[in-house]
C-alpha positions in Angstrom: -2.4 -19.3 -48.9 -2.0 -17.5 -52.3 1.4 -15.8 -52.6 1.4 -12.2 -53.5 2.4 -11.2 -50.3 6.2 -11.9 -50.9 8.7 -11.4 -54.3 8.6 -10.3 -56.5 4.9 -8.7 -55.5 4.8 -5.4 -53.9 2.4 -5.1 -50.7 1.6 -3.8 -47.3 4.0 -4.9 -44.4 2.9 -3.5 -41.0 0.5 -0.4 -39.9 1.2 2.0 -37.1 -2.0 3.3 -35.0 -2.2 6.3 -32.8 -4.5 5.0 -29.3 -5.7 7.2 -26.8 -5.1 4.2 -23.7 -2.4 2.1 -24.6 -2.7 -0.7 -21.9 -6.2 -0.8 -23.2 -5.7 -1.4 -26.8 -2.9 -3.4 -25.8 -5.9 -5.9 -23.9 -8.1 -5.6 -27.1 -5.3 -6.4 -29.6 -4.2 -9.4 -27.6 -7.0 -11.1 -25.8 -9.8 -9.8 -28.8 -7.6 -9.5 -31.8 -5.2 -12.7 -31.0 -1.8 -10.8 -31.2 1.4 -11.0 -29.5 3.6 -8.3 -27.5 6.5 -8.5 -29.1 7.8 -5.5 -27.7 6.5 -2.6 -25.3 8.0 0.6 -24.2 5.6 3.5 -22.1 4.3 5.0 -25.4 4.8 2.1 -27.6 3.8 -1.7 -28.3 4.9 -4.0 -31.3 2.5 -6.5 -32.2 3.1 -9.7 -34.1 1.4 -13.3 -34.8 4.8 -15.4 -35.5 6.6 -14.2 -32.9 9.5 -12.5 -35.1 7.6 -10.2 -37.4 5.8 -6.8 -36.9 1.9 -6.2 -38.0 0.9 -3.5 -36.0 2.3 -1.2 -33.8 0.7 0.8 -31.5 1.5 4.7 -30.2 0.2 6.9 -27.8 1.5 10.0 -28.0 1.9 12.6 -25.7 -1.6 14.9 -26.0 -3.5 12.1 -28.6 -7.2 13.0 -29.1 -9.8 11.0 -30.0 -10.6 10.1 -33.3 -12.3 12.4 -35.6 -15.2 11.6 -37.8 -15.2 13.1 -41.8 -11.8 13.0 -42.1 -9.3 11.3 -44.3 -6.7 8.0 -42.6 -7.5 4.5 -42.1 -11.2 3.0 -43.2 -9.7 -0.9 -41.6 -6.2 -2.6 -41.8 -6.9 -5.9 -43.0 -5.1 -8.9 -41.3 -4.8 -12.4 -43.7 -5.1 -15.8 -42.3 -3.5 -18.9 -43.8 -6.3 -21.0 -44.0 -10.6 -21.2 -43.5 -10.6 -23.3 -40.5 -8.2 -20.3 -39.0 -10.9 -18.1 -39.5 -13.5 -20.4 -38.1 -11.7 -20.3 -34.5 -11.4 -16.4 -34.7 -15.2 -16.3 -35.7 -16.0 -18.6 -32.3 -13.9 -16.6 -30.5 -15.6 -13.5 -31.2 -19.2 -14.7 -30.8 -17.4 -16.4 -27.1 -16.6 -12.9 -25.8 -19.7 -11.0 -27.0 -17.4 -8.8 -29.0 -19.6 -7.0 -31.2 -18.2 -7.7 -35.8 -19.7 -7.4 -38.9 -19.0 -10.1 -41.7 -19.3 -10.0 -45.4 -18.4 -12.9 -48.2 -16.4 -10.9 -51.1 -16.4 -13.5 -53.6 -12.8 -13.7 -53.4 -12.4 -13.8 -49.5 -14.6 -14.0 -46.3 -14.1 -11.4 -44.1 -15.1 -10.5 -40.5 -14.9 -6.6 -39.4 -14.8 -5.0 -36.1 -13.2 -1.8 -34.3 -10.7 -1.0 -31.7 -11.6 0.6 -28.8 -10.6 4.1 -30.5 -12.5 3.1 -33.7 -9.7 2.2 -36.0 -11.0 -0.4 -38.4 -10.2 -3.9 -38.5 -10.8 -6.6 -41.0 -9.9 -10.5 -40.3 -10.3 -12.5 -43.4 -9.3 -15.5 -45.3 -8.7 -15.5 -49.3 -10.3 -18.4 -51.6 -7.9 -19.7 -53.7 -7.1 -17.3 -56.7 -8.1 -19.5 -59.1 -11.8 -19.6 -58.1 -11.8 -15.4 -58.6 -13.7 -14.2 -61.5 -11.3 -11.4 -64.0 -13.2 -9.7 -66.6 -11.5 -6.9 -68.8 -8.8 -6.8 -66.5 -11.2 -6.0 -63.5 -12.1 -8.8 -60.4 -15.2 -9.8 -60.0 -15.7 -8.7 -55.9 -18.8 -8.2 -54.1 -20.8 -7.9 -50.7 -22.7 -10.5 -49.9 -24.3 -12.2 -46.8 -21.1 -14.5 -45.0 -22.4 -18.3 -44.6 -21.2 -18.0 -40.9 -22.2 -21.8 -40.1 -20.7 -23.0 -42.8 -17.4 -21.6 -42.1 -18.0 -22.5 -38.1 -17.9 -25.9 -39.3 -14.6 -26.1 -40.6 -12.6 -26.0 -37.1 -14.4 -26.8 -33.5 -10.6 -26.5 -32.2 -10.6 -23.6 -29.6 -8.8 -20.2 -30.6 -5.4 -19.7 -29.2 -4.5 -16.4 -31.0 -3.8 -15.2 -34.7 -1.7 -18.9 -36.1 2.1 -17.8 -37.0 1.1 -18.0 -40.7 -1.3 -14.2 -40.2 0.3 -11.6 -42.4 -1.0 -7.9 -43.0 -3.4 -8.8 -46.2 -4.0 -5.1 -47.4 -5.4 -1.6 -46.1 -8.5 0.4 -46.9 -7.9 4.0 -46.8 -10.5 7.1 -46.4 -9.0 10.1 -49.0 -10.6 13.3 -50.2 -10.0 12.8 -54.1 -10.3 9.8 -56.0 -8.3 10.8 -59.1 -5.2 12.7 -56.8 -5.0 9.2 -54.8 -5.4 7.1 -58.3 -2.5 8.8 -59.6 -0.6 8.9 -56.7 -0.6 5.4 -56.1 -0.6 3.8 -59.9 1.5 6.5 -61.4 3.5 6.4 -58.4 4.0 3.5 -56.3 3.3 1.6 -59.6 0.0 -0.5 -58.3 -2.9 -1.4 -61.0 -6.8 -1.0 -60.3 -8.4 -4.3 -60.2 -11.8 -3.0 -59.1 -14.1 -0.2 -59.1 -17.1 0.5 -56.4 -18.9 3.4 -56.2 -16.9 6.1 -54.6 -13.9 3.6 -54.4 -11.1 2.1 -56.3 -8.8 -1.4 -55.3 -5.4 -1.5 -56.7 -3.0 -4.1 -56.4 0.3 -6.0 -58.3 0.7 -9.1 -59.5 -3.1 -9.6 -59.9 -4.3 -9.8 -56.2 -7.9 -9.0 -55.6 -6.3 -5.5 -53.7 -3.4 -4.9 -51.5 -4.5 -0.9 -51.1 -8.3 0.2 -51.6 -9.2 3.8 -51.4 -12.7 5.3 -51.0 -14.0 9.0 -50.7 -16.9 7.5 -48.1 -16.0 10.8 -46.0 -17.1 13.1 -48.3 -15.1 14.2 -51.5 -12.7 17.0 -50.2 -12.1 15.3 -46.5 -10.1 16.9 -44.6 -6.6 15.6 -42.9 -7.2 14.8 -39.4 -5.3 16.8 -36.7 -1.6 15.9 -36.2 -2.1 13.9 -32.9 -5.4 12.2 -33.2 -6.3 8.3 -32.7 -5.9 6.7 -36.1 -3.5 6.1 -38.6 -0.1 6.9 -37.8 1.9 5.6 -41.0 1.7 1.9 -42.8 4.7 0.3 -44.9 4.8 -0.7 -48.4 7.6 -3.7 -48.9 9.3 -3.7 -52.6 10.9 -6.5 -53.7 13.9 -5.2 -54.1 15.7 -2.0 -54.0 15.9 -1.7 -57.5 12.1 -1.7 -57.3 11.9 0.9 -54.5 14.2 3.4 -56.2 12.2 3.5 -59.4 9.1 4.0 -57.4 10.5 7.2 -55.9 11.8 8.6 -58.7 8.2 8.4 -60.3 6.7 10.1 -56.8 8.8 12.8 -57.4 8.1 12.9 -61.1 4.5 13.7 -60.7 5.4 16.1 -57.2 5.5 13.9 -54.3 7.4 14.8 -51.8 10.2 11.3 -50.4 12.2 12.3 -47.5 14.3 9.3 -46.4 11.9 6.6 -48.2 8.9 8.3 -46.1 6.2 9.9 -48.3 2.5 10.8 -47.9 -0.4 10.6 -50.2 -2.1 13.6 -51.1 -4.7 12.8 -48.5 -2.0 13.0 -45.5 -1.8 8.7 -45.0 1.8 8.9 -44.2 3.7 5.9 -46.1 7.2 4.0 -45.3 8.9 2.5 -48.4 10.8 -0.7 -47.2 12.5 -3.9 -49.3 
């Protein structure tokens, strides 16, 4: 695995979903998704794939709707596996339980897609090594393209176990209302770089990684914030190197108006931020 996941990159750590049922997401996430419990309370369940480390967390509040369509939050959370043959057992697995997926080759990774039983947006991929990604002007060279599902089936017959301890959180794709708002927010801001444009969309990362945070206006340009207490995203962390790192980025959120109570801040669509070394 490529390493711009750890120092002195900044990335995405863990994400925080809002379920209507959570014994039921609790099934999916484990027995579909591969995760582990690594804690539960009656609202509340901590999921990890190593055993130590948090990737999602689950909530149900107290009076969580359903989740609403046209609005702005989470498009998918993308989970990162170490290796193709990791990816090849996840890919049996799924077609083994009849859960229903998309899949799509990116150029730079291979990526299978699916949703939780409240519609939150998954993605399960492995990178290709960065040196086989195409830059030009600055920009990676990503696309969508059919996924050579046999070809990637025959890298592992072993049978799936669950996510390998090696899975980390790879990068999220958020719905906003306004490209440029979000574009400042989070270059000008939290200090990432576009690496690639798509039509309605923008993919920003550091340390040259095909995207860490993507951000699309696939809602409709002006999307509103959904309601306080509905199934999707409740918050997602973004891990600085060090606190050097951190401090400068919320001095320049509250240069250009953001708002940074106790290292929490929101973008200007209402995706509700953690800042964390």
């Amino acid at each position: 695995m490529n390493h711009f996941h750890e120092k002195p990159h900044t990335f995405v750590g863990e994400v925080s979903i809002r379920v209507t049922d959570l014994n039921r997401s609790i099934a999916f996430y484990t027995q579909i998704i591969g995760l582990k419990v690594l804690s539960q309370s009656e609202q509340q369940a901590v999921l990890t794939a190593n055993g130590q480390t948090a990737l999602v967390t689950l909530e149900q509040p107290e009076g969580v709707t359903p989740k609403a369509g046209r609005t702005s939050g989470l498009y998918h959370f993308a989970i990162l596996l170490p290796e193709r043959k990791d990816l090849a057992q996840f890919l049996r697995h799924l077609l083994q339980t009849g859960y229903r997926f998309g899949a799509a080759d990116h150029y730079v990774s291979e990526a299978i897609y699916l949703d939780d039983p409240d519609g939150n947006g998954i993605e399960v991929y492995r990178d290709r090594p960065a040196s086989e990604w195409t830059w030009n002007d600055g920009l990676v060279d990503m696309a969508t393209v059919q996924l050579d599902g046999d070809s990637i089936l025959a890298e592992s017959e072993e049978a799936f176990t669950g996510l390998p301890a090696g899975t980390i959180m790879g990068h999220i794709h958020l719905h906003v209302s306004n490209i440029p708002d979000a574009e400042r927010f989070y270059t000008k801001g939290l200090g990432f770089e576009i690496v690639s444009h798509y039509p309605q969309a923008i993919f920003t990362s550091t340390g040259r990684y095909h995207h860490h945070i993507a951000l699309n206006t696939w809602q409709g340009v002006g999307a509103p914030r959904p309601v306080e207490n509905s199934a999707g995203l409740n918050w997602y962390t973004i891990v600085f190197p060090n606190e050097e790192a951190r401090e400068e980025a919320v001095a320049r959120l509250q240069n250009i108006g953001a708002n940074v109570d106790q290292y929490v801040t929101e973008d200007p669509a209402g995706n509700r931020i953690r800042l964390l070394v």
